[in-house]
C-alpha positions in Angstrom: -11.3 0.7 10.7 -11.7 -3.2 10.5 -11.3 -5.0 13.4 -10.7 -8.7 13.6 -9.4 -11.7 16.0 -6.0 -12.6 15.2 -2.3 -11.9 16.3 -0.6 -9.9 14.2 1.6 -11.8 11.4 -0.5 -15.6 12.2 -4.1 -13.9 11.4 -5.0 -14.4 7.7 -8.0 -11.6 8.2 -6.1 -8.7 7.0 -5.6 -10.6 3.9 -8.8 -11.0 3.3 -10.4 -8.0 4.7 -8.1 -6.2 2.3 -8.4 -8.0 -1.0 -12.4 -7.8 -0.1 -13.0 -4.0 0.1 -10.1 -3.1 -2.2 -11.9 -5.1 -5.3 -15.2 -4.3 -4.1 -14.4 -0.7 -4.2 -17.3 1.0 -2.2 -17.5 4.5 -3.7 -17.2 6.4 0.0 -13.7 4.7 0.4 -11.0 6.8 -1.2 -10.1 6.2 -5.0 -6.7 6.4 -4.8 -4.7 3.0 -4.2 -2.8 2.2 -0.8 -3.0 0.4 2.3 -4.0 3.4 4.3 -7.5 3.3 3.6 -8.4 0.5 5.2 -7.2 -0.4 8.5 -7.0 -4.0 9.8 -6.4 -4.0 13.6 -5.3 -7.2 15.4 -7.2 -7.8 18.7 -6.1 -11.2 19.8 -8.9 -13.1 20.8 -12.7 -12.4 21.0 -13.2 -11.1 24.6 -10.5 -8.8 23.4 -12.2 -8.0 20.6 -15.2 -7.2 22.2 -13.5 -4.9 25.1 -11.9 -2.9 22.9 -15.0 -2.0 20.0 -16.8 0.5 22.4 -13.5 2.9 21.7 -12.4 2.4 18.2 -16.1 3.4 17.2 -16.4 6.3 19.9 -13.0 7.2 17.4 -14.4 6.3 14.4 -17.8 8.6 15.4 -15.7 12.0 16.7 -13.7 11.5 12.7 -17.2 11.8 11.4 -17.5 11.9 8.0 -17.4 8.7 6.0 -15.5 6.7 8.9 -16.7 3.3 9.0 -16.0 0.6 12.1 -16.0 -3.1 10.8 -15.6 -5.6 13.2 -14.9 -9.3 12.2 -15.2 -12.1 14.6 -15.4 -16.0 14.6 -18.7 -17.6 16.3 -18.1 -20.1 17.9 -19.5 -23.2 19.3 -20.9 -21.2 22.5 -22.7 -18.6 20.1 -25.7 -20.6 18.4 -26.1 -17.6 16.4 -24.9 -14.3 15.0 -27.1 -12.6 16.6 -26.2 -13.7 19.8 -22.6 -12.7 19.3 -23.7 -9.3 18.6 -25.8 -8.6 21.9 -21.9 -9.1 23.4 -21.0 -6.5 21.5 -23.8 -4.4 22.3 -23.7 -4.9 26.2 -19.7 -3.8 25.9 -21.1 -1.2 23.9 -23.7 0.0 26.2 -21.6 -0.3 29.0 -19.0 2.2 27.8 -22.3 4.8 26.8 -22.8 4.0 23.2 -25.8 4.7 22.3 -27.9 2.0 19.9 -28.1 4.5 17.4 -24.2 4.6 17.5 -24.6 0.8 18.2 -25.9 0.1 14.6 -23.4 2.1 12.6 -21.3 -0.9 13.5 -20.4 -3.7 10.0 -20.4 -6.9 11.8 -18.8 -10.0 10.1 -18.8 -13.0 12.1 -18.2 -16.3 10.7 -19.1 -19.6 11.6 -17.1 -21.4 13.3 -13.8 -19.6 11.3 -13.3 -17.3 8.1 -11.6 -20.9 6.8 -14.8 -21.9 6.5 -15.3 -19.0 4.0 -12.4 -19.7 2.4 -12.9 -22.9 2.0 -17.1 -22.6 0.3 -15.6 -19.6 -1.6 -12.5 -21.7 -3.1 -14.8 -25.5 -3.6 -18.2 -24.4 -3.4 -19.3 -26.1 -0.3 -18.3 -26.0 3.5 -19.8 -27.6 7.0 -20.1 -24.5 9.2 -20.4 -27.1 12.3 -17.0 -28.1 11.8 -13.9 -25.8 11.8 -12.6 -25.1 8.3 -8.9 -26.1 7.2 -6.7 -24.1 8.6 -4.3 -22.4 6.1 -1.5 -20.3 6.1 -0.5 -18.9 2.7 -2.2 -15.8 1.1 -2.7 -17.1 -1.7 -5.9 -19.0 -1.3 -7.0 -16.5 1.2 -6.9 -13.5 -1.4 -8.4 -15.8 -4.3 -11.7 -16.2 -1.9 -12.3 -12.3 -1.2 -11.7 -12.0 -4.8 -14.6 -14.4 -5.6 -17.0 -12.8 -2.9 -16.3 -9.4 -3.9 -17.2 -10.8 -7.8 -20.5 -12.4 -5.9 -21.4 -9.0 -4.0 -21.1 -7.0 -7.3 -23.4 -9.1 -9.4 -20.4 -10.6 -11.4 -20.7 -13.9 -10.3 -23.5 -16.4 -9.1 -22.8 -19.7 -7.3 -23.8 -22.2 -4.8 -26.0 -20.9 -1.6 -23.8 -19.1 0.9 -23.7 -20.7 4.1 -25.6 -18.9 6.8 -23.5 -16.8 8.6 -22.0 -15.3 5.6 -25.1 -14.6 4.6 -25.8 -12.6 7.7 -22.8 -11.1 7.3 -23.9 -9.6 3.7 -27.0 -8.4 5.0 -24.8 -5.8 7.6 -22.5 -5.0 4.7 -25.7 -4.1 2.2 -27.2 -2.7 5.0 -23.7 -0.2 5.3 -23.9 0.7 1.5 -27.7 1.7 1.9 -26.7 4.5 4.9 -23.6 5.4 2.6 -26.2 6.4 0.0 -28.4 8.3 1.8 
């Protein structure tokens, strides 16, 4: 289950999120193709997003198994770090009785100050996270990007420094695919 910020049908997250773990190919995620194994789930905005993560990954925990809850979120100006965002999520979290061992089964993704910004580093090798990245609206570009960070998470292809928050994002993700190997 991936949840992101977005409407659905104007978000260009599913795109990516998609095109991301489909090439990446974690081995706990099914090995037959479709669209059912991943699930992107519009949220609107990020109070939204927030509200609603306690229940998905009280779902997520009673399908047991190999049921993973991904949450992808923007951080914004009033954030000053990822880490901020998260204790948000956490306080929703504890709020609605999640414990933090639950807590930290959670994949966060947040980008800085967009996933343009992403995009745009991932497409042209460079980006200003203080400034929003160009906003875009065919797949295209969107799909070539997850394409090259998949290629970057599986050894396959080196380039430039990532900017920071995707960096903390790739520590949650590797942090994921150590737990899956246990």
């Amino acid at each position: 289950m991936c949840l992101h910020e977005g409407k659905k049908g104007r978000s260009i997250d599913p795109i990516f999120i998609r095109t991301l773990l489909k090439t990446i190919r974690p081995p706990w995620i099914r090995p037959w193709d479709g669209n059912n194994i991943i699930r992107p789930q519009d949220c609107g905005g990020r109070a939204e997003l927030i509200a609603r993560m306690p229940a998905e990954l009280k779902g997520c925990l009673e399908m047991g198994g190999d049921t993973t809850l991904m949450v992808w979120a923007d951080l914004d100006d009033d954030m000053e770090n990822c880490e901020m965002l998260k204790a948000k999520f956490q306080e929703a979290a504890r709020a609605n009785g999640i414990t933090d061992e639950q807590f930290n089964q959670v994949v966060f993704v947040f980008a800085k100050d967009r996933l343009e910004n992403w995009i745009e580093f991932l497409n042209t090798g460079a980006t200003d996270e203080s400034r929003e990245g160009p906003r875009l609206k065919d797949g295209r570009p969107v799909a070539d990007a997850a394409r090259r960070l998949a290629q970057r998470c599986l050894g396959q292809q080196v380039g430039p420094a990532i900017p920071p928050s995707l960096d903390w994002s790739c520590q949650n993700w590797r942090s994921l695919v150590a737990r899956m190997r246990r």
